[in-house]
Structure formats: C-alpha cells, structure tokens
Phi, psi and omega in degrees: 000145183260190186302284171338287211289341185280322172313298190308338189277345186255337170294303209302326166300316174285341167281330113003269161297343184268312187305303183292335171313296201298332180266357179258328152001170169228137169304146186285169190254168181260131158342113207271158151270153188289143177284170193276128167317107194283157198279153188283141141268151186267157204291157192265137147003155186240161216269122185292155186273114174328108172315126160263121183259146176297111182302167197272139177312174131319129167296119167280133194292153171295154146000155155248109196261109153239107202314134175307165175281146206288170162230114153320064171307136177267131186270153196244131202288163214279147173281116183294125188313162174255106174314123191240151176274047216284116155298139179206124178333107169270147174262161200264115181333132187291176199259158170264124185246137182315129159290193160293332184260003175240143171218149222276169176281144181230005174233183165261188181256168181315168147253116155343133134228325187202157352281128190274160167311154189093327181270145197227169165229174187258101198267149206089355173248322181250130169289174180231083202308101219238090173252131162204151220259146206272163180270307223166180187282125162292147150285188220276313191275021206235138210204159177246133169277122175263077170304072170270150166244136170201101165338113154279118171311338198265313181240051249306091154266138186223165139248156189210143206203107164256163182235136145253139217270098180314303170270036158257351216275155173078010191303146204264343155065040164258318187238088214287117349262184180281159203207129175225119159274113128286108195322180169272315181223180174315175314335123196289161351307117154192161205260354187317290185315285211325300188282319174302306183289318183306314168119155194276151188106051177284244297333142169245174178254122177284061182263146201210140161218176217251127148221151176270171192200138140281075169355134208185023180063046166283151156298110154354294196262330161251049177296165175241126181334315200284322188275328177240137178250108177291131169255012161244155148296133172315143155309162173268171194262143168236137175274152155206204202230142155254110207262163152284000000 
C-alpha cells in the first residue's frame, strides 16, 4: 500500500472518531449578557418618630338622677254648694209722690157709649156725635179730652187729634150721657184733616177715646201734653166705620 492510500485511510478514520465524539458530547451553551445594573437609589428618609401626646382624662360622667315614676294624686273635687232657702223681704214700691205739676188721679175712666162698632157716618156729610157717661162733678179748669184716629182701611195710613171738649169743662156730672161734636168740615173741631192725611179710597176705620184732664191752658183744638194732666184713666177704645 502506498503512502497516498494510507493518509486517506487514517484521515477517513479520525473523522470517524471526530463524528462518534460530537454525538456523544452535550453542546456547550453560549453564554447570556449580564443584566444591566439598576442605577442606586438614595435611601429613604428616614420616618419621623411619632409624638405620643397625652390624651385629655376622661370626663367623669355625671350622676344619672332618676325621678321617681309620677303618682295620680286625685284632686278632690269642690263640694257641691248646698242650695239654702235665703228668704228676701219684698219691699214695697215707693209711693210717687206729686210734683207741682201732678196731680193724683181722682176718677175711673169714662164709659163709651156711641159711636160703637156696627155704627157707621158719611165723610163730608155727617158731623160726629161722641156720648159717653160723666166720671163725676168737674172742677172749674176740669175737662174731658177727646182723642180720634181715622184710618184708611185700605192702606192703613192714618191721622190722629185731641180736642179738648170746651162744653164739657166744669160738668156738673148730672148729665147722662156727656155729648161732644166734631164737625165734617172747619172750623174745627173737625174731622176733615184727619180723612186728608189718612188719604183719599177709603173706607176708613174710626177709633176714639174719653180721658178727664186738667186744663193748664192748652188749645182746645191743638192742645199740647205738657199743658193738661189727666185725673182719670184713658177710656177703653171704641171703633166705628167712616163711608165715602
């Protein structure tokens, strides 16, 4: 064998062993670069140490006061009065005693007699004949007063008049009965004004009463209240009918 064959036969062989080398081997590893080195921090503060401040004591609490529970005293109610039987005196109304200008009543009152319900007159045509029974003998200023009203039945609008009855004043209270006329028309005593202020339509209604009085120099025909003092009670009233 020559040289040439033998080198190639001993190359072919180390590559043999160079081959069975590589497999049994483990790969080497390749080497990592070092991580990089974080940069220093500076250090921390350092934490200050906490004041223990003293707490303030405690408050002692107050008392707890607990009130007794209320009691329902009962009030005891006011004693129901005792009804007493006080007698009381009556006293006796005082007597009036007259002035200057009064004088006591000295008669009853007159009695009617006509004109009565049912009697009737015409007005303007009939005068109005007035009889009634005397109280007694009159003195010299002592009079009888005559009072008429006369109605309009329809709208009862009225007028009203006393007279005092001139031949009557001093009656000797003899003569039964006492007799007074008032006319139909003026001069007065009449009755005329009287049915004008009641108002035209009639029929109307007449009512008239008696009273005795003391004359104090009133007018006859207007006397005024202030001027005469009745010494009887006013008559009860008599009605009667006035026709157109």
């Amino acid at each position: 064998m020559n040289l040439r064959h033998t080198l190639f036969l001993v190359t072919i062989g180390l590559v043999g062993i160079l081959a069975l080398a590589g497999c049994d081997s483990s790969p080497t590893p390749t080497p990592t670069a070092p991580a990089p080195t974080a940069a220093p921090t500076s250090p921390p503060s350092p934490t200050a140490v906490p004041t223990n401040t003293p707490l303030p004591p405690t408050p002692t609490p107050a008392p707890t006061i607990t009130l007794p529970p209320p009691t329902n005293t009962p009030i005891p109610s006011s004693p129901t009065p005792t009804a007493t039987n006080t007698f009381i005196p009556a006293t006796a109304a005082p007597t009036a005693t007259p002035t200057e200008t009064e004088v006591p009543l000295k008669f009853a009152a007159p009695k009617l007699v006509s004109p009565a319900t049912g009697d009737s007159v015409t007005a303007g045509r009939d005068d109005i004949i007035f009889r009634w029974a005397p109280v007694g003998p009159l003195g010299g200023n002592e009079c009888y007063l005559l009072t008429l009203r006369i109605t309009n039945a329809t709208t009862g609008q009225y007028g009203e008049q006393s007279f005092i009855a001139q031949p009557t004043c001093n009656d000797s209270g003899t003569t039964d009965p006492v007799t007074f006329v008032v006319a139909r028309r003026a001069p007065a005593p009449d009755y005329a004004g009287l049915v004008a202020i009641a108002g035209d339509g009639g029929p109307y209604r007449a009512t008239w009463t008696i009273t005795a009085v003391q004359n104090n120099g009133a007018d006859p025909d207007k006397p005024d209240p202030s001027q005469y003092i009745p010494i009887s009670p006013t008559s009860a009233p008599f009605e009667f009918e006035i026709r157109e």
